[in-house]
C-alpha positions in Angstrom: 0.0 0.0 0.0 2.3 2.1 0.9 4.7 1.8 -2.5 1.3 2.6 -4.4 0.9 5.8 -2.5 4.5 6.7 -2.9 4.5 5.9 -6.8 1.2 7.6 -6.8 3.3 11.1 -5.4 5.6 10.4 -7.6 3.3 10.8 -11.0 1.5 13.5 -9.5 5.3 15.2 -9.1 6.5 14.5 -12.4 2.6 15.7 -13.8 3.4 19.3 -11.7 6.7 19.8 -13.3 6.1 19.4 -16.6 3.0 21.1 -16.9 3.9 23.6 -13.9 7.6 23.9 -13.8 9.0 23.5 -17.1 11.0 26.8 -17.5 13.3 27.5 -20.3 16.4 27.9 -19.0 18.8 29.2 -21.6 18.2 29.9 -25.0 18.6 25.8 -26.4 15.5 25.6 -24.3 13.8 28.4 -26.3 14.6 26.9 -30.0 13.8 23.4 -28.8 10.5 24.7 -28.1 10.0 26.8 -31.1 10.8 23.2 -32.9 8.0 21.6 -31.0 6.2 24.3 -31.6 6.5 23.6 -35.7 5.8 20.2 -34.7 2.7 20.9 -33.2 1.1 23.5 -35.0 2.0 20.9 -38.2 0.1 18.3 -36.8 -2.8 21.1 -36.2 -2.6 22.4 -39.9 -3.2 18.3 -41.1 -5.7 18.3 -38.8 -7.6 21.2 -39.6 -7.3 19.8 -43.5 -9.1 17.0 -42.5 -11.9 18.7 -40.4 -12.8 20.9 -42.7 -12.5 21.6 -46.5 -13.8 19.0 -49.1 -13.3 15.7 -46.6 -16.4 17.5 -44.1 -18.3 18.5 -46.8 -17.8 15.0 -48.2 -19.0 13.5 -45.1 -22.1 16.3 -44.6 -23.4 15.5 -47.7 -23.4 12.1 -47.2 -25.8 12.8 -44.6 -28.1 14.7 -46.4 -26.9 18.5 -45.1 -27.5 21.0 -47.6 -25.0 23.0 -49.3 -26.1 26.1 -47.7 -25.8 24.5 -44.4 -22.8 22.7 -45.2 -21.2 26.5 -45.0 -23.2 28.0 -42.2 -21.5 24.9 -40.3 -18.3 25.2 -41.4 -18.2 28.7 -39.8 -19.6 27.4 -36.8 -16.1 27.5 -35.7 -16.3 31.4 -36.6 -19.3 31.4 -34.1 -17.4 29.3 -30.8 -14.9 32.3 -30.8 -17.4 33.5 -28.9 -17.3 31.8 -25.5 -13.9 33.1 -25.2 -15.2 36.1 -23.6 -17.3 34.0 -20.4 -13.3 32.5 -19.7 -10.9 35.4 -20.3 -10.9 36.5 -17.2 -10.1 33.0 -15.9 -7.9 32.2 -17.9 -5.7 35.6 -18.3 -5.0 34.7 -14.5 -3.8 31.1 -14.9 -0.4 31.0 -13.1 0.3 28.3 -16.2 -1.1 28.0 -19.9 0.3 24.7 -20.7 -2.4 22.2 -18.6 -5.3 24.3 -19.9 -4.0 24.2 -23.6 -3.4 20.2 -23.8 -6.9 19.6 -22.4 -8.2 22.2 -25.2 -6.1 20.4 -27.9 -7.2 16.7 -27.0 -10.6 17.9 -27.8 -9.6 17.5 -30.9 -10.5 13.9 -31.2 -14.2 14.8 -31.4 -13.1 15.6 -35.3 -12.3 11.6 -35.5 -15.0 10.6 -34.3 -17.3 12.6 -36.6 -16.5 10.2 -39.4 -17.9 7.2 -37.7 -20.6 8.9 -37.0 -22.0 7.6 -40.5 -21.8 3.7 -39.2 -24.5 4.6 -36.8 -27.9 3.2 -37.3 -29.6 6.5 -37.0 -31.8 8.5 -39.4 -30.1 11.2 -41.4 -31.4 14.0 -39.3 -29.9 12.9 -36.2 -26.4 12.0 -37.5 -26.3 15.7 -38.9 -27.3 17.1 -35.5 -24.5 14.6 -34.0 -22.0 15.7 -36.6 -22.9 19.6 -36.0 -22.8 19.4 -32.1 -18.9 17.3 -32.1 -17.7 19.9 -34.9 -19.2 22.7 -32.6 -18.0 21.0 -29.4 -14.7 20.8 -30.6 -14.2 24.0 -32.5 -15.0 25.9 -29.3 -12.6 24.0 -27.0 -9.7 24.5 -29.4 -10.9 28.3 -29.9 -10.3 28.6 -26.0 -7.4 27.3 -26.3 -5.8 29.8 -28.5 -5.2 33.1 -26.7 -2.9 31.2 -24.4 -1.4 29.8 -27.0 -0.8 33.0 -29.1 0.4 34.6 -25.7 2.8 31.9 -25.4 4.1 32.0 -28.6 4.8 35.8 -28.5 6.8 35.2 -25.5 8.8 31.8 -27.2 9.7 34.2 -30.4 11.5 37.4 -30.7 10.4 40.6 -32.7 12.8 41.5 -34.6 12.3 37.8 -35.9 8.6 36.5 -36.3 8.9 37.1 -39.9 11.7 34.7 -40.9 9.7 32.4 -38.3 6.3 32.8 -39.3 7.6 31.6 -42.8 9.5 28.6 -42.2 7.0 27.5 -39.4 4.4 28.0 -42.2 6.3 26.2 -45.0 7.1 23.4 -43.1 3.5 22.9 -42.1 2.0 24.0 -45.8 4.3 20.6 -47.1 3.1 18.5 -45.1 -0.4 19.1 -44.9 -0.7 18.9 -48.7 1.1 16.5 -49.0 -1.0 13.9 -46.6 -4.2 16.0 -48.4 -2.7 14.5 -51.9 -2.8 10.5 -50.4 -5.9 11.0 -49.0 -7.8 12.9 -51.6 -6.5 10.2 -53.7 -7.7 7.0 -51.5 -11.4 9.4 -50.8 -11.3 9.1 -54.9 -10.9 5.5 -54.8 -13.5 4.9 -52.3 -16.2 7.4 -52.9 -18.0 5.5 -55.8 -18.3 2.1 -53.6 -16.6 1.7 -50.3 -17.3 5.7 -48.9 -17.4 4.3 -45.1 -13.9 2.8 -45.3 -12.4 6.2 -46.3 -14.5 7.9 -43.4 -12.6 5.3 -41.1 -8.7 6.0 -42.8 -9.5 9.6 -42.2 -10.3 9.2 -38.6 -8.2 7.1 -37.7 -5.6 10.0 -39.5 -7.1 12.6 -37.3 -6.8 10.7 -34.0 -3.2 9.9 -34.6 -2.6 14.2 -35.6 -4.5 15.2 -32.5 -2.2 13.0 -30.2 0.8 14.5 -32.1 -0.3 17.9 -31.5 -0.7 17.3 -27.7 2.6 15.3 -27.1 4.5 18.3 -28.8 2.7 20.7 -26.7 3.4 18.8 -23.3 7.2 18.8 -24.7 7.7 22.3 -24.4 8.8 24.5 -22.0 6.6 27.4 -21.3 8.1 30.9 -20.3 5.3 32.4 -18.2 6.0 32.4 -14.5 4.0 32.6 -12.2 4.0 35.0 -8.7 7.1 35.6 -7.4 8.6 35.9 -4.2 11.7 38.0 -2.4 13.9 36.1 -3.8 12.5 36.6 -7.4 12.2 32.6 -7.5 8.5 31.2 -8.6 5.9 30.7 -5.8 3.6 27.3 -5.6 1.2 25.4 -4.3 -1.6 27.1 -2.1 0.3 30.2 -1.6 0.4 31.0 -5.7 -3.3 29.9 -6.3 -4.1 32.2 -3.4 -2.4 35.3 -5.0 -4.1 35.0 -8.2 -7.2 34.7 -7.0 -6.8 37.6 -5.1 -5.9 39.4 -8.5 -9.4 38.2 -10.0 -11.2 39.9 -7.4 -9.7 42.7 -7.6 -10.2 42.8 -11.2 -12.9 44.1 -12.9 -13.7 42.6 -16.4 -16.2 45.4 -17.4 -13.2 47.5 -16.5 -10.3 46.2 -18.7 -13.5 45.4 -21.6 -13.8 49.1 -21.8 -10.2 50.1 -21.7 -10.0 47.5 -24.7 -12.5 49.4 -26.9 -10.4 52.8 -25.9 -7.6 50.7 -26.9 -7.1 53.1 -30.3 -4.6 50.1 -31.9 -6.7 47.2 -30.7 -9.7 48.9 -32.5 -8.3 49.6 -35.7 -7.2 45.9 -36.1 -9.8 44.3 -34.9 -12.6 46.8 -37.5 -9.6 45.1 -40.1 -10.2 41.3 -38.9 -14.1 41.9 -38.8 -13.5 43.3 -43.2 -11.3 40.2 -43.6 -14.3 37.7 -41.9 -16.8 39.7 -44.5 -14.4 38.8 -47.6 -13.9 35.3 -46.4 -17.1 34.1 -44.8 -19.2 35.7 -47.8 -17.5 33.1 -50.0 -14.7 30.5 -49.7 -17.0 28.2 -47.1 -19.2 27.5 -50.0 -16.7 26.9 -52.3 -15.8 23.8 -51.5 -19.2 22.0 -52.7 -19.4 24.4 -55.9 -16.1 22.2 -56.7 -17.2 18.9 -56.1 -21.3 19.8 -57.6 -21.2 22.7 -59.9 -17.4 22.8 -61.3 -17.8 18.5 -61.7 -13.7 18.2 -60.2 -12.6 15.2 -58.9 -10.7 14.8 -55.3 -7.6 14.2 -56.9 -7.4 17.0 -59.2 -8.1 19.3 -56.7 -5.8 17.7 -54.1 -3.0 17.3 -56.9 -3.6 21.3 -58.2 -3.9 22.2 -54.4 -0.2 20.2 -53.9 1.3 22.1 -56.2 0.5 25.2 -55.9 1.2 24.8 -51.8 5.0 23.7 -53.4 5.0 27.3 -54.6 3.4 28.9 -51.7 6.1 27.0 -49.8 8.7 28.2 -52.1 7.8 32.3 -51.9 6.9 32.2 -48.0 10.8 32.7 -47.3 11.0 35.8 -49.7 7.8 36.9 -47.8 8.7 36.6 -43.8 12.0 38.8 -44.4 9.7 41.4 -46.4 7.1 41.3 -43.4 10.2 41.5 -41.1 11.4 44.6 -43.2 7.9 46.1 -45.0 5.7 45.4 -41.6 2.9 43.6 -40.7 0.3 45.7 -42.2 1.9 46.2 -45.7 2.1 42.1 -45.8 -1.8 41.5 -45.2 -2.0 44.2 -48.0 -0.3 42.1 -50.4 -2.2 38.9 -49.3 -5.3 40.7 -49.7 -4.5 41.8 -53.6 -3.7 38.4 -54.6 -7.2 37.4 -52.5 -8.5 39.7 -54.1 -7.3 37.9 -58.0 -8.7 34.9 -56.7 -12.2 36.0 -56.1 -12.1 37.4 -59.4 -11.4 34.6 -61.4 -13.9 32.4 -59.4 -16.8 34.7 -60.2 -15.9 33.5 -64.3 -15.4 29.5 -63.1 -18.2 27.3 -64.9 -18.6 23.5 -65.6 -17.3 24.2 -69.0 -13.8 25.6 -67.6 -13.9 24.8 -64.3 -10.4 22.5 -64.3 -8.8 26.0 -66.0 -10.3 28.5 -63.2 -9.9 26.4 -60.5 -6.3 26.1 -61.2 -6.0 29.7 -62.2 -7.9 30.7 -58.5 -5.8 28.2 -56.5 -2.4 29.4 -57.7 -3.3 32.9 -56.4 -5.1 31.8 -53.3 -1.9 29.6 -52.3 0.4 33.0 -52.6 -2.2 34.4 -51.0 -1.8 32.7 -47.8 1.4 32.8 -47.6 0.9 36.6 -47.3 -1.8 36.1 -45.0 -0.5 33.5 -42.9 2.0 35.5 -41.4 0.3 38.8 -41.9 -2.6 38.4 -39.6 -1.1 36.6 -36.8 1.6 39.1 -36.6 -0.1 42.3 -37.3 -1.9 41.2 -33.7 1.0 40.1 -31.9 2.8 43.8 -33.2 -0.5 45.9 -32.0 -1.6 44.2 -29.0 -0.3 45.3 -25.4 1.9 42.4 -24.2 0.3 42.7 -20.2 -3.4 42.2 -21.1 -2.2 40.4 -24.5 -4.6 37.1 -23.8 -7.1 39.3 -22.9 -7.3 41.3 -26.1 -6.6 37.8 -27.8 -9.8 36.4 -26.4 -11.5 39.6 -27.0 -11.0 40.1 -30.9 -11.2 36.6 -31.6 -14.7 36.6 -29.8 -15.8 39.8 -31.9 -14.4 38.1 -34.9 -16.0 34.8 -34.9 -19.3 35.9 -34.4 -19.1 38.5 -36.6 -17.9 35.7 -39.3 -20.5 33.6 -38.2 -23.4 36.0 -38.8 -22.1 37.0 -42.6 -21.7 33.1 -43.1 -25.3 32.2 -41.8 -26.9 35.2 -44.3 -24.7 34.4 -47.2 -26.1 30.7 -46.5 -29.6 31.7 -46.5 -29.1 33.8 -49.0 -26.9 31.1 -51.0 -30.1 28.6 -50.4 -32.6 31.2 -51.9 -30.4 32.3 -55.3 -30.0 28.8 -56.1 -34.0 28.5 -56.4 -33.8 31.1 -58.6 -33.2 31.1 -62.5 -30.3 33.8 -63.1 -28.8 35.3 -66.5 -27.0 37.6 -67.9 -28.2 38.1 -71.4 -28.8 34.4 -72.6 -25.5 33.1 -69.8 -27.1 31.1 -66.7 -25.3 32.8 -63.6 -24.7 30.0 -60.8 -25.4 31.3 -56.6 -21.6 30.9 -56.0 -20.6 33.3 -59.0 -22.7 35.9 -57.2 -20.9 35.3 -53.6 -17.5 35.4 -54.9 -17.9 38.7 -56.7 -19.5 39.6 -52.7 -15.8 38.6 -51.9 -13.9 40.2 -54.6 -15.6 43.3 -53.6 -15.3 43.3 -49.2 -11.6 42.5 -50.6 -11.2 45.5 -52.6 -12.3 47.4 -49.2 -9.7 46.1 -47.1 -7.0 47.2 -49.3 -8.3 50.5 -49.5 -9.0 50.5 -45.9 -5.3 49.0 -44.8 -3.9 52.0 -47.4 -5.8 54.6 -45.3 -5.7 53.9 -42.1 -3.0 51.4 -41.6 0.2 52.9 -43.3 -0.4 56.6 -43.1 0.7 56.2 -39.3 2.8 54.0 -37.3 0.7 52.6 -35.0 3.0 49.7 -34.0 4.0 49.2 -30.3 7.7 49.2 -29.4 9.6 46.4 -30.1 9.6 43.7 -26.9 13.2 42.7 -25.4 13.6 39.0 -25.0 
């Protein structure tokens, strides 16, 4: 009995210290982290892949979900944003991010289990509401999850050298992610016509074995938040620690720091930017997907094969582009990811059955430069404007704002998707399909953000000083 309860302290000692106490303490600590981090956020980017794009829709359609819903709940992730705010406070005072984060990451398995949802003897309508309420369950869990994890990221990477970061974290992750895309859009191919279910069992078993990899890494790495300290300027434990920080959420007032946010003349100008940017996206791309596979007539493997290589060259420019974000700024990079969005949208409102292989490829090789612009863009535009002391608090806020923002121009555009395609549409004697008439919605919220990034964004410098690490 008593070796139990001694190997029992043991585990719960070796638990506290790597989730607790795992410091970096010199700067091979630091870049063995940022390594994990790759890891990890690689693993997430084949995930994501998988959980979303023409695999869900795949597996929504094959449960009767409409193609209008089909994009209202793709941007249900949009809409979990949301319940950031009722835990910011909470979690702004953890004394450690690293816990919290791997219990939101392991939620992740909810997206394998989706795709065995269709072996269930149930009637279409409830294995759609099953689907909806894992994707939902999920989405919101990892959404939590990624203030902290933003936060600790700032602190893990320097200034003066996100850029270069950004890029090769971004190219890594882009290689892989198509590449595993390109095997499975190739075996979803081979299956859809006969055997459907079997692929819906590769890819979760595919999406179990990511989400472990993406926990494992983050468990690995060393966090550099510390928590209270004492006289001695070492870290403070136990009950004494806990007792500290709750004394600090009591004497903070939420309302308070909410309303110093919207003062917040930096935090408002990107967030209004991120609100344009969910307009141009959300009024769009999620219902491109099924106008691929239904209207356009493509086949999984052409569009993971075009979607392959054009990533190749999105992996090829994103060097080129981190050292001109490190050089041009943050704002002047989402610029140039918004023209080439911009392209896309364009060439998408002329795609028809009749050239759809041309435009798709056409669309895709702008959309993949695109994010590499983007990519690094957004997430460091945020990190370079947002006060570092109330940074998870800001994080939780605009991502809130955001996703429900998204979510609302998604769930019109849906409706409104649902209702054009009752309709017969011409222009002179030329049928005009719903999704034309969304993407030009796109190319058009896209034209605003450049204009709007050109005024407001680069006549000033609104940038906060660079951070010493």
């Amino acid at each position: 009995m008593g070796t139990i309860k001694l190997r029992i302290q043991f585990l719960i000692g070796k638990l506290r210290r790597i989730f607790f106490m795992a410091l970096p303490e010199n700067e091979k600590d630091y870049q063995k982290s940022r390594k994990l981090y790759i890891v990890s956020d690689t693993a997430s980017q084949m995930l994501s892949g998988f959980a979303g794009g023409v695999f869900l829709v795949t597996l929504m359609s094959s449960v009767g979900i409409t193609e209008g819903n089909i994009g209202i709940i793709l941007s249900m992730g949009e809409l979990s944003s949301f319940f950031q705010l009722i835990t910011m406070n909470y979690i702004q005072h953890l004394l450690k991010f690293k816990l919290f984060i791997c219990m939101a990451t392991l939620q992740k398995v909810w997206f394998a289990f989706i795709y065995f949802i269709p072996f269930f003897s149930w009637p279409n309508s409830i294995k759609a509401v099953v689907l909806m309420l894992c994707y939902f369950t999920a989405n919101i869990c990892i959404r939590l999850g990624t203030p902290p994890t933003n936060d600790w990221l700032a602190d893990l990477v320097p200034s003066n050298v996100r850029g270069r970061f950004f890029a090769r974290k971004e190219g890594i992750a882009v290689f892989f992610s198509v590449l595993v895309s390109l095997i499975m859009g190739i075996m979803l191919d081979y299956y859809k016509n006969t055997r459907l279910l079997q692929g819906f069992v590769i890819t979760g078993t595919v999406i179990l074995f990511l989400a472990i990899v993406n926990v494992v890494s983050i468990i690995m790495m060393k966090e550099p938040k510390t928590g209270p300290l004492n006289e001695q300027g070492k870290e403070i434990h136990g009950r004494l620690a806990k007792r500290l920080v709750q004394e600090q959420i009591e004497k903070c007032s939420v309302f308070e720091e909410l309303k110093q946010a919207f003062h917040d003349v930096s935090f408002l100008k990107i967030l209004i930017l991120n609100c344009m940017w969910m307009t141009a996206y959300f009024v769009a791309m999620p219902f491109n997907f099924s106008y691929q596979l239904n209207e356009l007539k493509l086949s999984y493997t052409y569009i993971t094969v075009i979607g392959f290589g054009c990533s190749l060259l999105r992996i090829f420019i994103t060097p080129t582009v981190g050292k001109e974000a490190d050089k041009a700024g943050m704002a002047k990079t989402v610029e140039r990811g918004m023209i080439l969005v911009a392209i896309h949208y364009l060439v998408m409102v002329f795609a028809k059955a009749s050239n759809g292989y041309i435009t798709y490829t056409l669309a895709t090789i702008f959309s993949c430069c695109a994010w590499a612009y983007t990519g690094i863009g957004f997430l460091g535009i945020q990190l370079e404007f947002f006060d570092k002391e109330k940074r998870v608090l800001l994080f939780s806020l605009f991502s809130a704002i955001s996703g429900l923002y998204g979510f609302l121009v998604s769930f019109v555009t849906g409706k409104l998707l649902d209702w054009i395609q009752k309709k017969d549409i011409f222009i002179g004697n030329v049928p005009i399909c719903a999704q034309q008439i969304t993407n030009f919605m796109g190319f058009c919220a896209t034209v605003g953000i450049i204009l709007y990034i050109r005024t407001m964004l680069e006549k000033k410098d609104f940038r906060t000083p660079l951070q010493k690490f």
